[in-house]
C-alpha positions in Angstrom: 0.0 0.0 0.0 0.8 3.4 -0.9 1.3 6.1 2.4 -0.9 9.4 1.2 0.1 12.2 3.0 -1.6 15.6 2.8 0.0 18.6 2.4 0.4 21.0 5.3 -1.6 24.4 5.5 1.5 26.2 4.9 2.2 24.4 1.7 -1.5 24.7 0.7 -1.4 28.3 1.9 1.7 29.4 -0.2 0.7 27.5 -3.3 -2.6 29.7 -3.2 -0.5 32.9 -2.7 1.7 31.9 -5.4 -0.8 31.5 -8.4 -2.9 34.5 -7.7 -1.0 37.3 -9.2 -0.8 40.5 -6.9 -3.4 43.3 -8.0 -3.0 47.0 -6.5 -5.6 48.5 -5.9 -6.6 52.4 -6.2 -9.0 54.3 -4.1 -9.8 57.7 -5.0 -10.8 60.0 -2.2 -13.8 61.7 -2.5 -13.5 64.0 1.2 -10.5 66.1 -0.6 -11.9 69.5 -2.3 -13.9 72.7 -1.4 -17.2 73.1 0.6 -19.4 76.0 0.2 -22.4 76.4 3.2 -24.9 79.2 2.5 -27.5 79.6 5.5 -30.1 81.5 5.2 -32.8 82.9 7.6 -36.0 84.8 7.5 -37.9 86.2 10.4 -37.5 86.2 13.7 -40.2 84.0 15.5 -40.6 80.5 16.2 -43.5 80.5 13.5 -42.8 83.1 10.9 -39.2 81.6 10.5 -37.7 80.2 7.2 -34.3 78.4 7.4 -32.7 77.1 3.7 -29.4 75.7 4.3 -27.5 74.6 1.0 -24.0 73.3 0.2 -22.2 72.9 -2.9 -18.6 70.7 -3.1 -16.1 71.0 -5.9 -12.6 69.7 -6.3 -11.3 73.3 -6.5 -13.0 76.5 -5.1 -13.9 77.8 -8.8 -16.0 74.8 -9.4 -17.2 75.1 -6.0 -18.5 78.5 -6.9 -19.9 77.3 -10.4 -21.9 74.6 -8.5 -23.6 77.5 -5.8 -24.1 79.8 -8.8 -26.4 77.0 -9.9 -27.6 76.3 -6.6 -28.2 79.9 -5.4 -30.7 80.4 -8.6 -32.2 77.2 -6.8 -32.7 78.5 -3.3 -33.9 81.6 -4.5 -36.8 79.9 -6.2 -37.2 77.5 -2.9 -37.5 81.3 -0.7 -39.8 82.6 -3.0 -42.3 79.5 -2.3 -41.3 79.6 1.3 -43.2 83.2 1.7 -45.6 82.5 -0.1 -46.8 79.9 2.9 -48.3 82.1 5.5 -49.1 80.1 8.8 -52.6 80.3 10.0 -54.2 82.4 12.4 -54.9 81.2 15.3 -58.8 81.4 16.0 -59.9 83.9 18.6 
């Protein structure tokens, strides 16, 4: 009869390591750049109060500034609607 012997787990272990071939991989970070915050308030009571906050990223400030541009054309639009809602009275 013929002794089988298995193979030890550092044998099996290096083999695996040996035939996979070694891949680098790349991350890109995506927390590097510029951060514009605009906050904007309106009134001064509990109930008549509008708060917009908006914030525009870009990998360098000018795109930063093209992307609140855009957003500040936005906002604007969002205030407008904002006044236009009026909270009710309260009944007397």
């Amino acid at each position: 009869m013929s002794e089988h012997t298995q193979p030890s787990r550092a044998d099996v272990e290096s083999a695996k390591s040996s035939e996979q071939p070694k891949q680098t991989e790349y991350v890109e970070r995506s927390d590097v750049g510029v951060s514009l915050t605009v906050k904007l308030t309106r009134g001064t009571g509990t109930r008549d109060q509008d708060k917009i906050v908006a914030k525009a990223k870009g990998k360098t400030l000018e795109d930063a500034r093209e992307d609140m541009e855009i957003l500040r054309g936005y906002i604007h639009d969002l205030a407008e609607d904002a006044r236009q809602i009026q909270p009710k009275e309260a009944d007397e």
